[in-house]
C-alpha positions, 0 to 999 in steps of 0.5 A, a space after each residue: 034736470 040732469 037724467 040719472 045713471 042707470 045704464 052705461 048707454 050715452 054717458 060722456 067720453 070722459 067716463 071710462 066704463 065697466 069692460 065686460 058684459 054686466 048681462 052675463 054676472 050672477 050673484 056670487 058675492 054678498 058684502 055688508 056694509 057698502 059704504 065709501 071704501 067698499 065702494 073704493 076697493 072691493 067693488 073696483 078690484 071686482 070690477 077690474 077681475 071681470 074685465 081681465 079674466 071674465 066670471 059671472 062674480 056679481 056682487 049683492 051688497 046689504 046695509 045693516 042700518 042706514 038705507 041711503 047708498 043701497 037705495 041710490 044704489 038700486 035707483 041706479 041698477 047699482 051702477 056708481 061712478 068712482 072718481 080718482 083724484 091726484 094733480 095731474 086731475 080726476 078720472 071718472 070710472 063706472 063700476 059695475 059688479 053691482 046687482 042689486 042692494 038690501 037694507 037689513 032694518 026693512 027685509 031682515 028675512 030677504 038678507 037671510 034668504 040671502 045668506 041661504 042662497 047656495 048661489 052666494 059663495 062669498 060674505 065679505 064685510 067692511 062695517 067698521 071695528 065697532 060693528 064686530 061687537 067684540 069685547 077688547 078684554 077677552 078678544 071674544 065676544 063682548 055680551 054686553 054688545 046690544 046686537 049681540 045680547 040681543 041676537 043671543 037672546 033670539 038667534 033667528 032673528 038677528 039684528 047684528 053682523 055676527 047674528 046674520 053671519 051664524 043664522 045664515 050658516 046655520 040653514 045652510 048647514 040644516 039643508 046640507 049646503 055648502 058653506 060660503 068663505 066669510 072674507 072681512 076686509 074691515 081695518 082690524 089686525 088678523 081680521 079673518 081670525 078675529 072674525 072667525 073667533 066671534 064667529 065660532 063663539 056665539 056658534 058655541 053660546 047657541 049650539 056647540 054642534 054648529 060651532 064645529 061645523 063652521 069651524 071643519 068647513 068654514 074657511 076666513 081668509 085674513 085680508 090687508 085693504 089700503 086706499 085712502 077714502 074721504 067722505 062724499 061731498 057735494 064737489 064728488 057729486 058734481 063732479 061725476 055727474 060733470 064727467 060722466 053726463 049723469 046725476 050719481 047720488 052713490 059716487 065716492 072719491 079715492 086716490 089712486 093708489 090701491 093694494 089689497 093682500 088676501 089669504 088664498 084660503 076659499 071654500 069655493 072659488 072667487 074672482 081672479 082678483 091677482 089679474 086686477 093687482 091682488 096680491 094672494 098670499 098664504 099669511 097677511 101679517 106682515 102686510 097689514 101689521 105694516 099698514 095698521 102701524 105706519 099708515 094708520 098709526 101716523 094717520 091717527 097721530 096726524 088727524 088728532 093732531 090736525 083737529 085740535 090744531 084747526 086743521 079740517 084735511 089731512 092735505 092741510 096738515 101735512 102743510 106744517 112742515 113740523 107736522 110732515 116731519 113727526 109723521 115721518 118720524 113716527 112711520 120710522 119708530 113704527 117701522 123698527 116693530 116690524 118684521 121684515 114684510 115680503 117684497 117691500 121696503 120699508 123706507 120706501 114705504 114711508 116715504 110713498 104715505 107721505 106723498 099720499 097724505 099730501 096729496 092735494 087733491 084728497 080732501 080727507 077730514 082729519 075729524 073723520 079720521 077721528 071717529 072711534 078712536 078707542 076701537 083704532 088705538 090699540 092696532 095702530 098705536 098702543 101695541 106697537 107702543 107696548 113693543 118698542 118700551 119692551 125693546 129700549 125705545 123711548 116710544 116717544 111718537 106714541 106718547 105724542 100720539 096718545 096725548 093728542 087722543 086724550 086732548 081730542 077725548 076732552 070734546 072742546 076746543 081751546 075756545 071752548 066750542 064743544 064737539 062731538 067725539 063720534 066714539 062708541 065709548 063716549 059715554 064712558 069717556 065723558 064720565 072719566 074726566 067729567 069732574 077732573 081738572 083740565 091738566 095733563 096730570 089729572 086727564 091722563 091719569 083718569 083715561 088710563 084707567 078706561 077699562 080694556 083700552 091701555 095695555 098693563 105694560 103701558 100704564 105700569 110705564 112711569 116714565 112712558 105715562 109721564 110723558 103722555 100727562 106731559 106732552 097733554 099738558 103742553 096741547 091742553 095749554 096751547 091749541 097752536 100744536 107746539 113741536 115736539 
């Protein structure tokens, strides 16, 4: 049996190796939620800074649920191997700012203490939209949320993101510490305010006096991630033990293409992440505006789509010349809600995501992509939607879009194969169209009533709606994907 990564001693000479001594690193960085695209992004621009311009910037890094990658991570001293895949091959790369793991369910008191820690200057986050336990509403914090009614309810004691978040702010403010910057990176529209909002608004449902503290001291810094990260599969794993000479049960798989954009705005110091290709900027609107639209609004568009069609990668998908060709059109209808954003073109823009997402050596699952749907659909596709009726446009990509969500939200296939909708609201959802014919009329008319999901301006647009029941009529029809 192959002998398991745990040093960076006698690994294959195809492996490329951490360039800087892993013995001088301290921890200064706590991340939640170490999943695959932690993995692919912040821990290799983390990796890349070090090896550039030195620092002792270690990373802990604490899952809130499931124990499998922090306890790989830890068997193997939290070394992994991160494989960059395009046709022209695959390098393997070993990353290594990671110090140690924590799973929250088993030690909540050892993430506190964590937390506590003056030594840890900087939280960041990557656990998903849903995690954040925000009400779509209100934009604050959505009291129903189960971690967040129960954290409120025994506040020293958390079991969610935010309930760590406060408590941990809370004892270091009781002892007079410094505070740490809280730095999410998760896909959300101005990411560092909406934490910020969730954040200061349980301060202030469990001691006003906290909530001013954080909001004086604690800096949010708003962030834009980008690289494209499937699901670990069994070819990752032989693969990164074929080309470093180890077995690796954390290794994941990416592109090469990586950008991250970061407000510049830390309480006290952080990695010379600009030496690794970070760009520090003073707003990141405009950068994840452009990438929550045209990247995420065409993978949306392009992963219902490529589900229901049969298509299981979005490499697969982009096969379909037709396909290819609405998701260019779509970037281009996003585009036209944009500003103008620093340094890029837009045109350009486009025509590189087409080339990612044909990338044939990605194998990303149009069905991963299609989880939480009604967590994604308001920043990729129904705001901008909301923008180009305002302004004339027949927003026609968006109702194509939309109709392939609520196509996919049936939970069956045109053969009658049921799936699961892997969606926070599926519940909801099922209950909606449960009882209502199978026609674009019908199902589109009962989720637009979804509460909090569709913009008022969206739903009062006859014409707009009509499309969608049109265009849903159409897949519901003819599982075949005609063109539009």
């Amino acid at each position: 049996m192959t002998e398991r990564l745990q040093t960076l001693s006698g690994l294959a000479p195809t492996a490329k190796l951490p360039a800087y001594d892993r013995n001088q690193l301290k921890s200064g960085i706590l991340h939640l939620g170490p999943g695959a695209f932690f993995r692919a992004h912040f821990a290799p621009f983390t990796d890349a800074a070090l090896a550039t311009s030195g620092g002792d910037w270690g990373i802990e890094v604490a899952s809130l649920r499931t124990a499998d990658v922090a306890d790989h991570l830890n068997e193997q001293n939290g070394l992994y191997t991160m494989l960059i895949r395009d046709t022209s091959g695959t390098v393997a790369q070993v990353i290594g700012p990671i110090l140690r793991a924590h799973v929250a369910t088993r030690d909540p008191a050892g993430l506190l203490d964590r937390l506590e820690d003056p030594a840890i200057r900087i939280v960041s986050l990557t656990v998903t939209e849903k995690a954040y336990g925000m009400d779509s509403a209100t934009g604050g914090l959505d009291l129903n949320h189960a971690d967040v009614a129960a954290d409120l309810a025994n506040r020293h004691a958390p079991r969610g993101v935010i309930g760590y978040l406060v408590e941990g702010l809370s004892r270091r403010r009781a002892k007079g510490l410094a505070p740490f910057t809280l730095l999410s990176c998760d896909n959300l529209p101005s990411n560092g305010a909406v934490l910020k909002r969730l954040v200061l608004d349980f301060a202030e449902r469990v001691d006003p006096s906290l909530r001013q503290w954080i909001e004086a001291n604690v800096p949010f810094p708003s962030t834009m991630v980008d690289r494209i990260t499937p699901a670990s599969t069994e070819a990752t794993y032989q693969d990164a033990e074929r080309l470093t000479g180890r077995q690796d049960l954390a290794a994941i798989e990416t592109e090469p293409f990586t950008q991250w954009v970061i407000e510049d705005h830390f309480a006290n110091g952080r990695p010379a992440w600009e030496k690794a290709g970070a760009l520090m900027v003073t707003d990141v609107s405009a950068y994840e505006k452009m990438k929550l639209r045209m990247l995420n609004g065409a993978h949306s568009l392009l992963a219902y789509l490529g589900y229901i069609g049969g298509y299981e990668f979005i490499r697969d998908v982009m096969d379909d010349a037709g396909l290819a060709a609405l998701a260019y059109r779509h970037m281009h209808a996003a585009a036209r809600t944009l500003d103008a954003v620093p340094g890029i073109d837009l045109d350009d823009y486009a025509s590189e995501l087409i080339a990612r997402f044909a990338n044939k050596a990605i194998a990303h699952r149009t069905y991963q992509i299609a989880m939480d749907g009604t967590q994604k659909l308001p920043q990729r596709l129904l705001e901008p939607a909301t923008e180009a009726l305002a302004h004339g446009d027949k927003a026609e990509t968006y109702a194509i879009a939309v109709a392939a969500w609520m196509r996919y939200a049936i939970g069956e296939h045109g053969n009658g194969e049921r799936y699961e909708l892997r969606d926070p609201r599926a519940g909801e959802i099922a209950a909606l169209i449960g009882d209502v014919p199978r026609t674009g009329l019908a199902i589109s008319a009962a989720l637009f009533t979804l509460p909090g999901l569709f913009p008022a301006a969206l739903t009062g647009h006859r014409a707009w709606t009509q499309d969608v029941s049109d265009k849903l009529e159409i897949l519901i029809q003819d599982d075949r994907l005609p063109l539009f």
